[in-house]
C-alpha positions as CSV (number, residue, x, y, z in Angstrom):
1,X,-22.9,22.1,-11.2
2,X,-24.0,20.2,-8.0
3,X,-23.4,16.8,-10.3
4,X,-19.5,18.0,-11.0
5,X,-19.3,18.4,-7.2
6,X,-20.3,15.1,-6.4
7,X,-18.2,13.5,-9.2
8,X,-15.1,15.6,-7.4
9,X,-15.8,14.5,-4.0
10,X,-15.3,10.9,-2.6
11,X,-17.7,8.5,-2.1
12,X,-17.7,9.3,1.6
13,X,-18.2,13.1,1.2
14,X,-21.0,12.5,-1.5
15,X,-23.1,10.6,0.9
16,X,-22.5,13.4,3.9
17,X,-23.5,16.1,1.7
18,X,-26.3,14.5,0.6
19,X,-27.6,13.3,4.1
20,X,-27.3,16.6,5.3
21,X,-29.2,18.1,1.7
22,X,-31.9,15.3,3.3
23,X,-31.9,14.4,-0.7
24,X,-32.7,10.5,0.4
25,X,-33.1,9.3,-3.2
26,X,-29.9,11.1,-5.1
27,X,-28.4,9.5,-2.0
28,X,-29.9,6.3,-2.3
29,X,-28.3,6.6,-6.2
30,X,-24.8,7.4,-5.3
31,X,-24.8,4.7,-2.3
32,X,-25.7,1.9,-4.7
33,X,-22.9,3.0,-6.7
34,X,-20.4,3.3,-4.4
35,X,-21.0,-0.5,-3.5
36,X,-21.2,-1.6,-6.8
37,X,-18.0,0.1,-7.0
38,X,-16.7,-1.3,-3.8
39,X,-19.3,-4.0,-2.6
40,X,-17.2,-5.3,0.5
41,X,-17.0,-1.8,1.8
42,X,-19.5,-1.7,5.3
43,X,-20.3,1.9,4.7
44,X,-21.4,2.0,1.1
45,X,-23.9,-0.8,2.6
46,X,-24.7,1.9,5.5
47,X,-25.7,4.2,3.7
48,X,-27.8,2.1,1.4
49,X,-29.7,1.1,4.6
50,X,-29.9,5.1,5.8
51,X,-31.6,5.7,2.6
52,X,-33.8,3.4,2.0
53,X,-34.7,4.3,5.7
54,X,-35.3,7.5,5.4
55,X,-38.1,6.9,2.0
56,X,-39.8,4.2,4.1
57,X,-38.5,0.9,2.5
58,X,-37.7,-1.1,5.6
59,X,-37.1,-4.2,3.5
60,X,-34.3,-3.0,1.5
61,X,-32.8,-1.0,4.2
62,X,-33.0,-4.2,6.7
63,X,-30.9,-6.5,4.1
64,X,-28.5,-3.2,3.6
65,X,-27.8,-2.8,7.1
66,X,-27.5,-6.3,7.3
67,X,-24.8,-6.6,4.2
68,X,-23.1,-4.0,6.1
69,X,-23.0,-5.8,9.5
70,X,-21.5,-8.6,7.5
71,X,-18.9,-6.6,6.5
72,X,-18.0,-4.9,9.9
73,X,-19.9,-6.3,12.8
74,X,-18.4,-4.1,15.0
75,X,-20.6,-1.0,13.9
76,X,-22.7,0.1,16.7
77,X,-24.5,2.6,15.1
78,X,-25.4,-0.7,11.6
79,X,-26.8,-2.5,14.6
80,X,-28.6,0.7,16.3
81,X,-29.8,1.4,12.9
82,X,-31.4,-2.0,12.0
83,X,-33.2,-2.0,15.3
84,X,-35.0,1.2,14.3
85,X,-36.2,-0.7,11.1
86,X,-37.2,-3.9,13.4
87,X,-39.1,-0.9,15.5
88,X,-40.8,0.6,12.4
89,X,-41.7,-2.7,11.6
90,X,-43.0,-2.9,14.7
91,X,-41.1,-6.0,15.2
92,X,-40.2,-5.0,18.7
93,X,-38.3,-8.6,20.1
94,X,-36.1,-8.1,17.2
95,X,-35.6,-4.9,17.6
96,X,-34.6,-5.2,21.5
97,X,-31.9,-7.6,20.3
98,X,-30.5,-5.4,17.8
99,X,-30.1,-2.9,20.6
100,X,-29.1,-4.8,22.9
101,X,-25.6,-6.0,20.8
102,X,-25.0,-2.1,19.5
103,X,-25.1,-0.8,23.2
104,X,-22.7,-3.7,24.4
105,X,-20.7,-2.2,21.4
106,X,-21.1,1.8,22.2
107,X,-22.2,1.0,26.0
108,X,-22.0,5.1,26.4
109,X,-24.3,6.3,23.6
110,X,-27.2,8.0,24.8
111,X,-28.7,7.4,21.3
112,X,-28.6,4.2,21.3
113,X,-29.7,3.8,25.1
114,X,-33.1,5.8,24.2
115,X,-34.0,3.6,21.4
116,X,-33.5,0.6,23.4
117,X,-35.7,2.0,26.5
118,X,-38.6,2.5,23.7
119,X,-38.0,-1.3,22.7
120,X,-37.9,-2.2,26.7
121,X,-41.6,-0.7,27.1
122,X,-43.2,-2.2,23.8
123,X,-42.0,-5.5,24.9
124,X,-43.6,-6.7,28.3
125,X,-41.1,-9.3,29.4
126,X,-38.0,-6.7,28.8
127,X,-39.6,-4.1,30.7
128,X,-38.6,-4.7,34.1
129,X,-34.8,-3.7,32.4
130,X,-36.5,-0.2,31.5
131,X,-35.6,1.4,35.1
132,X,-31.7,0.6,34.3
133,X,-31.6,2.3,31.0
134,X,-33.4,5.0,32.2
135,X,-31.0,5.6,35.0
136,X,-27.7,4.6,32.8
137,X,-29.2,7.4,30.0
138,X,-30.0,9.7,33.4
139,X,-26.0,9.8,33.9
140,X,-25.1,10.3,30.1
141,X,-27.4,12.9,28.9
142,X,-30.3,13.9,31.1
143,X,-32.3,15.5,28.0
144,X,-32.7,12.4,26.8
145,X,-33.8,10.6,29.7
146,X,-36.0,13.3,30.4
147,X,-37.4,12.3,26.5
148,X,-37.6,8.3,27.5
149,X,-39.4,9.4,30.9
150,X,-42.0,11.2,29.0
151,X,-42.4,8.0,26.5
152,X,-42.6,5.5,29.3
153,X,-45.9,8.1,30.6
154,X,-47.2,7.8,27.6
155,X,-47.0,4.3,27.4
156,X,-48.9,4.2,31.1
157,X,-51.0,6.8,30.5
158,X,-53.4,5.7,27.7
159,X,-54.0,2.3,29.6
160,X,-55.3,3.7,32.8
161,X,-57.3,6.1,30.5
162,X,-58.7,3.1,29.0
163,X,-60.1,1.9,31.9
164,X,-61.2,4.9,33.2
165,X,-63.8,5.2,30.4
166,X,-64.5,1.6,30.3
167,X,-65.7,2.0,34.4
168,X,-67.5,5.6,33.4
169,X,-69.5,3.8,31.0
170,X,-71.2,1.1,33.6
């Protein structure tokens, strides 16, 4: 029955439902078909990228977010979305550059702003930019700057732990 559904619905409505099902490899199926169907259209390539993504092939969903930047480089959330790869990968630089185009496109996006304060503090010469996200994200959605205040302590935290121990054990 669900397979009729999908058949019914468009290609756009498939992918939703599925998302929201979090059925990441039927999705993955019906994405793939959708651009063979229509490979110049940026969101069939999108959502190749989300689910590969989501089952942990950051390869596959690099190139797919990439395919789909191609297609419409204007997509803030293509761009946000290949810097969370780049930070899975822990390919931080790259990631900081990812996120910095897709907030110049969706300045606003609190999303989008987090992510790139995580980058700023796992990359020591972006860090000193850290205090302006967190403020800009402080007059979007305080929730979430509460969240990237709480990531930058834990990112200060464990090294002054560190050396606690290290100077306990002299």
């Amino acid at each position: 029955m669900k397979q009729e559904t999908y058949h019914r619905a468009s290609w756009k409505e498939q992918i939703i439902q599925l998302q929201n099902e979090g059925n990441w490899h039927e999705m993955l199926q019906v994405a793939k078909r959708w651009t063979e169907a229509k490979p110049k259209n940026a969101t069939a390539w999108y959502a190749v990228g989300l689910a590969f993504h989501q089952l942990g092939d950051y390869d596959h969903s690099s190139e797919a977010f990439q395919q789909s930047l191609e297609l419409d480089p204007e997509n803030a959330h293509a761009w946000a979305n290949l810097g969370a790869v780049y930070s899975c990968l822990a390919e931080y630089e790259k990631a900081v550059e990812v996120y910095e185009i897709a907030i110049k496109k969706a300045p606003e996006e609190a999303d989008i702003l987090l992510c790139l304060g995580r980058a700023y503090l796992m990359v020591k010469r972006h860090q000193h930019k850290f205090g302006s996200v967190l403020e800009k994200l402080a007059g979007i959605d305080s929730e979430k700057a509460m969240e990237l205040e709480a990531c930058m302590m834990r990112n200060i935290i464990p090294g002054r732990n560190k050396n606690k121990r290290k100077k306990n054990k002299k």
